[in-house]
N, C-alpha and C positions, 0 to 999 in steps of 0.2 A: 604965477607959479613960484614955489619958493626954492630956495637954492639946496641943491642937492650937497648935505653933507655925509660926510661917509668921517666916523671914527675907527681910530686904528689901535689895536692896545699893543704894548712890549710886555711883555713878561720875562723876569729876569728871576731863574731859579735859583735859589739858595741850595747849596750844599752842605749837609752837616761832617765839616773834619772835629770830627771828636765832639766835644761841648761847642765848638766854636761855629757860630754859622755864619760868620761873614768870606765864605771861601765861592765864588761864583764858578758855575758850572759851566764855563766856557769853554772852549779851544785854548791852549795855552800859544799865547803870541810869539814870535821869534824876538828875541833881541837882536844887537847888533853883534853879527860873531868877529868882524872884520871894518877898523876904520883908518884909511891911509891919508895924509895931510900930503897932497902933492905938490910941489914948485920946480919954477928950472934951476937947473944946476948953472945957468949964464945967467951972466945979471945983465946983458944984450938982448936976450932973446928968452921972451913973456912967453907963458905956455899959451897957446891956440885953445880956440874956442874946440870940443871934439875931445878931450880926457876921459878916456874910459880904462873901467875895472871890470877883466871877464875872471869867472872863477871855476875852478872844479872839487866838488864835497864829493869828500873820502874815494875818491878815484872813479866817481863814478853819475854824479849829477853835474851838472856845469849848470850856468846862468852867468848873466849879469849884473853889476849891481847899478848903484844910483852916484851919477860923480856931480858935484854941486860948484859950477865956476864962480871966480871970484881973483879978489889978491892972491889969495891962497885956494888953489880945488880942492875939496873934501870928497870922498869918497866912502860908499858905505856899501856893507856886504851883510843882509842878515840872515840868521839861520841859527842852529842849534851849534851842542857844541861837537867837534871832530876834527877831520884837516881839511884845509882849502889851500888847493895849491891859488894863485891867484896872478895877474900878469897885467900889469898898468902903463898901459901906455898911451900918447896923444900924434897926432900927423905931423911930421916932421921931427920926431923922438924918437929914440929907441924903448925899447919896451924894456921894462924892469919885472920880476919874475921872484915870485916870495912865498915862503911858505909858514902859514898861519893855523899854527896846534892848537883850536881853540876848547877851554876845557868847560863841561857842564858841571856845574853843582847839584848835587843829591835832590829828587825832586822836595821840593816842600813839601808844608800840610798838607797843601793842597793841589799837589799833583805835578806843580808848572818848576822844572830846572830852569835856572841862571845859567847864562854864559857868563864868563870871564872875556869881553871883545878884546882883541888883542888888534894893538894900534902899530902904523910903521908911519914913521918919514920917510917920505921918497925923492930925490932932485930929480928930475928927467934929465939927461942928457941930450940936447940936439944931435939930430945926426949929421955927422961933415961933410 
């Protein structure tokens, strides 16, 4: 018996902005609204595996973002643009608490605004 293939197609529809038809009719993706470079403020005492970034848009959604360990933790917050208040802390740190006016650009041709991400440096402080 011979093997069961099954084809699958994508279809990616073009959108016309104006003359121009290279504008795809997707969902417009979030960039980053929010990137904090975290370290400790002791040069004794490495930040712990556990650094997290929780956040709240425009006073009213909250999540989490993505924190990425290493020498230095990165942390990423995406979304459109507006405020996030946001609050980075790790176990054994006190928590740091910032707030990030992040602004959109006018949409394009083709429908999708820019954010401006707006970046902090953060030291964690250990707690005593």
């Amino acid at each position: 018996m011979p093997p069961l293939v099954r084809t699958f197609a994508l279809a990616v529809v073009l959108t016309a902005c104006g003359h121009d038809v290279t504008c795809l009719a997707l969902p417009c993706p979030f960039s980053q609204a929010v990137t904090v470079t975290v370290t400790s403020a002791s040069a004794t005492v490495p930040l712990p595996a556990g650094v997290f970034i929780i956040y709240t848009y425009n006073s009213n959604a909250s999540g989490t973002g993505v924190c990425t360990p290493g020498s230095v933790t990165t942390c990423e917050v995406p979304g459109p643009g507006g405020t996030y208040q946001i609050a980075i802390g790790a176990p054994g740190f006190q928590t740091a608490n910032r707030t990030a006016n992040v602004i959109a650009s006018a949409a394009s041709k083709c429908g999708c605004a820019l954010t401006q991400t707006q970046h902090f440096d953060i030291a964690l402080v250990p707690v005593p």
